[in-house]
C-alpha positions in Angstrom: -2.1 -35.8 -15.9 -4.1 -37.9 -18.1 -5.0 -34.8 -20.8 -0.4 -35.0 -21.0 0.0 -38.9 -22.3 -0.8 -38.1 -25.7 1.7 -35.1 -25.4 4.5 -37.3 -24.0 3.7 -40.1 -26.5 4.1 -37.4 -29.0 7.7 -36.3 -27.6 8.7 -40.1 -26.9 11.1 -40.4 -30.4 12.8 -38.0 -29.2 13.7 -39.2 -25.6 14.4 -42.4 -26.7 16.3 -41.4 -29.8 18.2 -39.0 -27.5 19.1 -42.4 -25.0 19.4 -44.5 -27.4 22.3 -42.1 -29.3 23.9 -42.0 -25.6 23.6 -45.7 -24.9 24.5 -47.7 -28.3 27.4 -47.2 -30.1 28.5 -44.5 -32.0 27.8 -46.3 -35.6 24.4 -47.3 -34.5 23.0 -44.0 -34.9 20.8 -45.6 -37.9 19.7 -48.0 -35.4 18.6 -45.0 -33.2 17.0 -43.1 -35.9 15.0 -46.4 -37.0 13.6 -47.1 -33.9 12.8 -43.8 -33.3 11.0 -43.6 -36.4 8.9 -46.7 -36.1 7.8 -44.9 -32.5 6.8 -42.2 -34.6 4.8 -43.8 -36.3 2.6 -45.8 -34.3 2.5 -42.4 -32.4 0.4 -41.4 -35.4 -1.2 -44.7 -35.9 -2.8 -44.2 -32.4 -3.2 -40.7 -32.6 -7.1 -39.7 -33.0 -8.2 -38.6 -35.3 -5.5 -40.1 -37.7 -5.7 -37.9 -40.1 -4.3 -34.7 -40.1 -1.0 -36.1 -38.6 0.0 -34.1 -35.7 2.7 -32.0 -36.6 4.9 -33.1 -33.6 4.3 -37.1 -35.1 4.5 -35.8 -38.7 8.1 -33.7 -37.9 9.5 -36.7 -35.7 8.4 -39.4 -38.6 10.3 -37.0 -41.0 13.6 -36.6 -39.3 14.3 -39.8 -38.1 13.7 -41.5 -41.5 16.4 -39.1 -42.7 18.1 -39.6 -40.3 17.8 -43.9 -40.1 18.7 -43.4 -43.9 21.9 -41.4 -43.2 22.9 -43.3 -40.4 22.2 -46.6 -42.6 24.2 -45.4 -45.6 27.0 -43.1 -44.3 30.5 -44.7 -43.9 32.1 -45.0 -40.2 33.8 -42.0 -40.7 31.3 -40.1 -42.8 29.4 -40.3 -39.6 31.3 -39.6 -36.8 29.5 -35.9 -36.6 26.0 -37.8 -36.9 26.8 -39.6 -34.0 28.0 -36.7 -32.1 25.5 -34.2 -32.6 22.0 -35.4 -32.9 20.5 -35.5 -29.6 20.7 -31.6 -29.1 20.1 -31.2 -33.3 17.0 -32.9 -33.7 15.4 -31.1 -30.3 16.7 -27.7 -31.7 15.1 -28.3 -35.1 11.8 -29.8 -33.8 11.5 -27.2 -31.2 12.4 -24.8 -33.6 9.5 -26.1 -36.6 7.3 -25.7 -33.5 8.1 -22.4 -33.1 8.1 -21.7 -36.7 4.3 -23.3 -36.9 2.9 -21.4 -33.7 1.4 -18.7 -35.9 -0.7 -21.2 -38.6 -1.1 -24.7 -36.1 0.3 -24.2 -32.6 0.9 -28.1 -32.3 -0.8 -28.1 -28.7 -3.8 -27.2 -30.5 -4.2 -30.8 -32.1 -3.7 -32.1 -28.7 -6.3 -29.8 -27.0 -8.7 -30.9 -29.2 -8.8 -34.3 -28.0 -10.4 -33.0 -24.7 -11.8 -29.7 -25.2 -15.7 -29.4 -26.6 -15.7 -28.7 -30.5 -17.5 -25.2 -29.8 -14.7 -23.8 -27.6 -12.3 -24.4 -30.0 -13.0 -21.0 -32.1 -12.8 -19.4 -28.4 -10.0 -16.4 -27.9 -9.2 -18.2 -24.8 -8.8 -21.7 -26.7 -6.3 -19.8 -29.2 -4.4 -18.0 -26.8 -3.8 -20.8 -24.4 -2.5 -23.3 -27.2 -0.2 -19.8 -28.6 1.0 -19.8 -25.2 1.5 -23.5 -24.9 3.0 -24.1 -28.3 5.5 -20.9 -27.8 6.8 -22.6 -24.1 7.2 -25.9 -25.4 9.1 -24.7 -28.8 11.1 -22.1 -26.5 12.2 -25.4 -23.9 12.4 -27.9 -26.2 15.3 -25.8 -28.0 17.0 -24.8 -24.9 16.5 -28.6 -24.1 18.2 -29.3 -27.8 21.4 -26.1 -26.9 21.9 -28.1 -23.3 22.3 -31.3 -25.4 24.9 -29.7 -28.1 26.7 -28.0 -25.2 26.8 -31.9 -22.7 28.8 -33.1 -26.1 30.8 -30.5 -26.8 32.1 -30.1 -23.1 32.3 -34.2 -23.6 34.7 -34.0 -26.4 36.9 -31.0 -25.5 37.8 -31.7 -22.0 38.3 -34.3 -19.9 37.5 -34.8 -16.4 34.6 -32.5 -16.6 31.9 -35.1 -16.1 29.0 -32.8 -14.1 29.2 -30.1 -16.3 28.3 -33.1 -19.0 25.7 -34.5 -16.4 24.0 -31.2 -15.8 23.7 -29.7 -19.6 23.0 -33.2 -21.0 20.5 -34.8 -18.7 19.7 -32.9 -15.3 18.7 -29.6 -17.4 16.7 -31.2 -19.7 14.7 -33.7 -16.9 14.3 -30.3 -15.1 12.6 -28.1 -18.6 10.5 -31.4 -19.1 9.1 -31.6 -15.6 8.1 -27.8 -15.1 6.7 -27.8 -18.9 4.5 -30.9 -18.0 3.4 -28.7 -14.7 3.3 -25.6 -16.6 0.7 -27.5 -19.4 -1.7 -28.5 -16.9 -1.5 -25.5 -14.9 -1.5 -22.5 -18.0 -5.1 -23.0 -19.6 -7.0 -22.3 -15.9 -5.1 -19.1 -15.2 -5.4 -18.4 -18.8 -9.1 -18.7 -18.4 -9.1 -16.7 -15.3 -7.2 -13.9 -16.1 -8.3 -10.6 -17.0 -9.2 -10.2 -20.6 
């Protein structure tokens, strides 16, 4: 469990950007992106090695400047659909830069490499666990981001329908977090083990 802190560091912007977007109000959505920004940061600040930035601190820092900036500068009613939507967007677009990455830096890799010898790290077994990883995580983490878009818009289009809102916007996405943080500490051994 200890190998998955720097993961979940990695991922913490997002989870609290995505309460934080739930639990202030509705024009504070700079507020969230700010904060959520300054934990990406010091995510890279205490990150080793610093530099490269890990793509997952490097992607986080980006859109939650943007969107502190937007959130900071819009009107009240320019931003109404910045309020509404960016739990589920910004999951769907990190999980999907992810994704897009997987075939030059699967984002795990940087991760791995905190805890795995430098000469295993040109291993096929090295390379197709973190492809494997990188691909699961990119996959969930947009499901995770669709779950979110769907809570809202079952939120704002009908009323009384409070556990379909429950279910899409926090009980699927506690349940894709928990079996991907089983999943990563479970994948490289049978990885390793299994028939080449």
């Amino acid at each position: 469990m200890k190998k998955l802190i720097p993961l979940v560091i990695g991922f913490s912007p997002l989870i609290v950007f995505s309460l934080l977007t739930k639990i202030l109000p509705s024009g504070d959505v700079g507020v969230a992106g700010l904060v959520a920004a300054l934990l990406a940061l010091l995510a890279m600040l205490i990150s080793r090695p610093i530099w490269p930035p890990k793509i997952l601190n490097a992607c986080s820092l980006v859109i939650f400047t943007v969107l502190a900036v937007l959130g900071f500068a819009l009107g009240t009613g320019d931003k109404t659909w910045l309020a509404t939507w960016p739990g589920g967007g910004v999951a769907i677009i990190i999980g999907a830069v992810i994704l897009l990455l997987v075939p030059a830096v699967p984002f795990t890799e940087q991760y791995a490499k905190q805890s795995v010898p430098r000469e295993e790290w040109g291993s096929p077994t090295f390379k197709r666990v973190n492809h494997g990883l990188s691909l699961a995580w990119g996959a969930s983490i947009v499901v995770i981001g669709v779950s979110r878009v769907l809570a809202e818009a079952v939120a704002r289009h009908s009323s009384g329908h409070h556990l379909a809102e429950i279910l899409l916007g926090a009980v699927v996405p506690a349940i894709i977090v928990l079996y991907m943080l089983k999943f990563t500490q479970g994948y490289p051994e049978r990885v390793a083990h299994a028939p080449a």
